[in-house]
N, C-alpha and C positions, 0 to 999 in steps of 0.2 A: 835285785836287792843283794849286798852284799851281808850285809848282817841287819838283825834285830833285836832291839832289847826292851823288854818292859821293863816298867819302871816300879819301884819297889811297893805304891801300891797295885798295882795287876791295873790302874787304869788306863793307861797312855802305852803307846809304843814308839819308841825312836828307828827309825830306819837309814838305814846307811844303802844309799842310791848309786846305783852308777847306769851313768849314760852319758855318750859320745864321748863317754874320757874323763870325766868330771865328775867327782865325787862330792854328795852334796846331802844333807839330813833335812828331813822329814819325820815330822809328829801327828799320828793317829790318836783318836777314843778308841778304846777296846767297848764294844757291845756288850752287857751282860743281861741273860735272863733273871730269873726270879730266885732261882737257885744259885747263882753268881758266879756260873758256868758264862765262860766266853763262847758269844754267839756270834760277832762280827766286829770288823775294823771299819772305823769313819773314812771320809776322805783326806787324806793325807795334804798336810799343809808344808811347804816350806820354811824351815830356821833360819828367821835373815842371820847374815852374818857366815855360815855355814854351808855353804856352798862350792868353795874353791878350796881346794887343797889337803882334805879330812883325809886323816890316814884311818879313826876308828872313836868310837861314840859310846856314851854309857851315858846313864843319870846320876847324878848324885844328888839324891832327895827324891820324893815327889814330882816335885816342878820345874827341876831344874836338869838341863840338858847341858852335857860338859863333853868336847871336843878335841881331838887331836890335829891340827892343821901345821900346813907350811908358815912359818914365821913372816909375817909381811903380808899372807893373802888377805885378799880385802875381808874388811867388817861389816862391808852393806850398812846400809841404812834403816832406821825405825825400828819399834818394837819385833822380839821374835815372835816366831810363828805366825806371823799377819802381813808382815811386809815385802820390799822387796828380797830380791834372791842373792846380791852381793855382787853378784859381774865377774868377769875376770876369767880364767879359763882353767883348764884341766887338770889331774891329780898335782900335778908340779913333782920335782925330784930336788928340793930343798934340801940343804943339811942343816939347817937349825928348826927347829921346831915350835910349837907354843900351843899350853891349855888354852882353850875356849869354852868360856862358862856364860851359858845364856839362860836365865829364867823366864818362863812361857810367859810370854807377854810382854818383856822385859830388855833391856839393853845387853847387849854385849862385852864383856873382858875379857883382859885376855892376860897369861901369865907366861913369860918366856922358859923356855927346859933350857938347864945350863948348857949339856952337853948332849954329843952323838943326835942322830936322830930317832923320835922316840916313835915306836910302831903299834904298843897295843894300851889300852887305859880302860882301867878298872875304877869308878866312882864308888861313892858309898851315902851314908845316910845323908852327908851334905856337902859341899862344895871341896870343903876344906879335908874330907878323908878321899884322897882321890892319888891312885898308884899308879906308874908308866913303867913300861918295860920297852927298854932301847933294843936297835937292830942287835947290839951285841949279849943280849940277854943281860943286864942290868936292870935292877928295879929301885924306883924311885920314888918317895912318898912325899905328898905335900904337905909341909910346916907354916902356915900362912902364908906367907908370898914367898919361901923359899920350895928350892928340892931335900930333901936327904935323901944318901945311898940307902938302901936295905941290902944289907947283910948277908949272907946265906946264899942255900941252895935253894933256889924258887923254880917248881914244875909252872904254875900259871894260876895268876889270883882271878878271885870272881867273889863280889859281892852277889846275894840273893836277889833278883828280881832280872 
């Protein structure tokens, strides 16, 4: 695993995978006892659509898993979380980029990043609050289908969950 992120209610976990080269996201249940103490992770499913080319993964909402991929890498087929695994092969060294926003259960989109390629992405309560920060340390926030620049000196965002 290269990273993990729950999701902003403490129930789901999104997992950022690597294996044979290929970076690819996966969604657990978090376990809770009676006290709502984490006691275990379910069995991990595959994000169609998200399998080839993730540079890095967050939620923005609940239920919705949003993505940093190679521009072009496949979308796979059928609902996320259930279906297939997308095809196609390993990290890729792309220079354009693009969000991928998949809601559990749900189809795939996807939003192209203007420039540079983008290497880390901070989601938030929904689709549409969701920040990238490019290889040259630029930060970039999403406007409905567009980017804007942010400003400033940025150490490193993170949304709670």
């Amino acid at each position: 695993m290269e990273a993990l992120r729950v999701s902003p209610d403490g129930a789901r976990l999104a997992m950022l995978r690597v294996s044979g080269g290929t970076r690819s996201v996966w969604v657990a249940a978090i376990g809770r006892d009676a006290a709502g103490k984490p006691t275990s992770v379910g069995t991990p499913v595959a994000v169609s659509g998200l399998s080839v080319g993730i540079a890095d993964v967050s939620w923005a909402g609940r239920t919705t898993v949003v993505a940093l991929r190679d521009a072009g890498a496949s979308s796979g087929a059928g609902p996320a979380a259930g279906g297939g695994s997308g095809g196609g092969a390993g990290g890729g060294s792309a220079s354009a980029s693009e969000l991928a926003t998949v809601p559990l259960g749900g189809f795939l989109t996807t939003l192209a990043f203007p420039s540079g390629k983008a290497e880390r992405l901070t989601g938030g309560a929904a689709s549409t609050n969701v920040y990238v920060t490019t290889s040259d340390g630029q930060v970039y926030a999403r406007s409905g289908s567009v980017w804007q620049s942010v400003g400033g000196d940025l150490a490193g965002l993170r949304y709670p969950g």
